[in-house]
N, C-alpha and C positions, 0 to 999 in steps of 0.2 A: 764225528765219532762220539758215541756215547760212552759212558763211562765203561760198561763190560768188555770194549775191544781194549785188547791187549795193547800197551804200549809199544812193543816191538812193531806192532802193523804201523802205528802212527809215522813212527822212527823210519823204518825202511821206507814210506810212501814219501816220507819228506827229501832222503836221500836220493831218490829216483826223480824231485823237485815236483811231486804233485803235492800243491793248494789242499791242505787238512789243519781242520781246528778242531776240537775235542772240546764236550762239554765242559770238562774242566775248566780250558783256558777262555772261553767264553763268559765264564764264572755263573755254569746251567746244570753243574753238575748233580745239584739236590730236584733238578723240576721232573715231576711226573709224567710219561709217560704222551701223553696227549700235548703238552707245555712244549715238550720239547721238540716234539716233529711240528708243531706250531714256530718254534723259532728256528730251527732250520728252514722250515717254509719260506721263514721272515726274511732270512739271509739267504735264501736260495740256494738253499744245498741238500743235497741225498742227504739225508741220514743213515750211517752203517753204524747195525746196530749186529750184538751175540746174545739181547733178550729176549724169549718169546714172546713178553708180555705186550713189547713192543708190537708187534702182529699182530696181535687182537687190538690195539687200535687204529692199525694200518687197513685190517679189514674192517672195523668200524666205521673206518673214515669210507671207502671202497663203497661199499653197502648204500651209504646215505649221499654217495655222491658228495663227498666233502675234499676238498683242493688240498692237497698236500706234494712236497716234490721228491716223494720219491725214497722208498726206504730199501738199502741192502742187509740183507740178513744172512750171517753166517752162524750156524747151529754148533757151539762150543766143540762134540764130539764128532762131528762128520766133516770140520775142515782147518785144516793146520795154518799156520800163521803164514808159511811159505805162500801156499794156495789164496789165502787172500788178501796177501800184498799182490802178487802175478796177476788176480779177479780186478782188483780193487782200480791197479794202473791199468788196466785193457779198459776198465768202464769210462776212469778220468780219460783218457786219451782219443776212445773212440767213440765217445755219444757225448749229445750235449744237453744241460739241464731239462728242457724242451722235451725231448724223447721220456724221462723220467713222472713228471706229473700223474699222480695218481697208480704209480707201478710201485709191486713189491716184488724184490726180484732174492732168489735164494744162492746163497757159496756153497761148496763152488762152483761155477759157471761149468754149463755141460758142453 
């Protein structure tokens, strides 16, 4: 999780016993934008991100064919906290890193 998701998503995803580390607790929470889906990559994990800015490096990356595993993007105004705990454990649960590489996928799930 990047710093912009709300803590309650963190909180509920932990409760429900899905595997989430937050920039924070990583101690990555100052790295830019590019750094950071760089170390998620590192560690093999989506990044669920609520920055757009984050997307324009996700399609940067896209574009130049560059390896990255996988960013989820929920848009502040169009998906509630509810909605992307419910997204968040259907993605933990039913896909696996593998399926992610090089995808940017949008909340909430249609």
């Amino acid at each position: 999780m990047d710093v912009h998701v709300p803590r309650a998503v963190t909180t509920e995803l932990r409760l429900r016993k899905i595997d989430v580390l937050t920039a924070q607790e990583d101690g990555m929470a100052q790295l830019d934008d590019e750094n950071l889906l760089r170390r998620a990559t590192e560690l093999g994990r989506i990044l669920v991100s609520q920055d757009q800015d984050l997307l324009r490096e996700g399609a940067r990356r896209q574009q130049e064919n560059g390896d990255f595993s996988g960013i989820v993007y929920g848009h502040q105004l169009r998906v509630t906290i509810g909605q992307m705990v419910e997204d968040l454990e259907l993605i933990a649960r039913a896909t696996s890193l593998g399926e992610w590489r090089g995808r940017i996928v949008y909340l909430p799930l249609p």
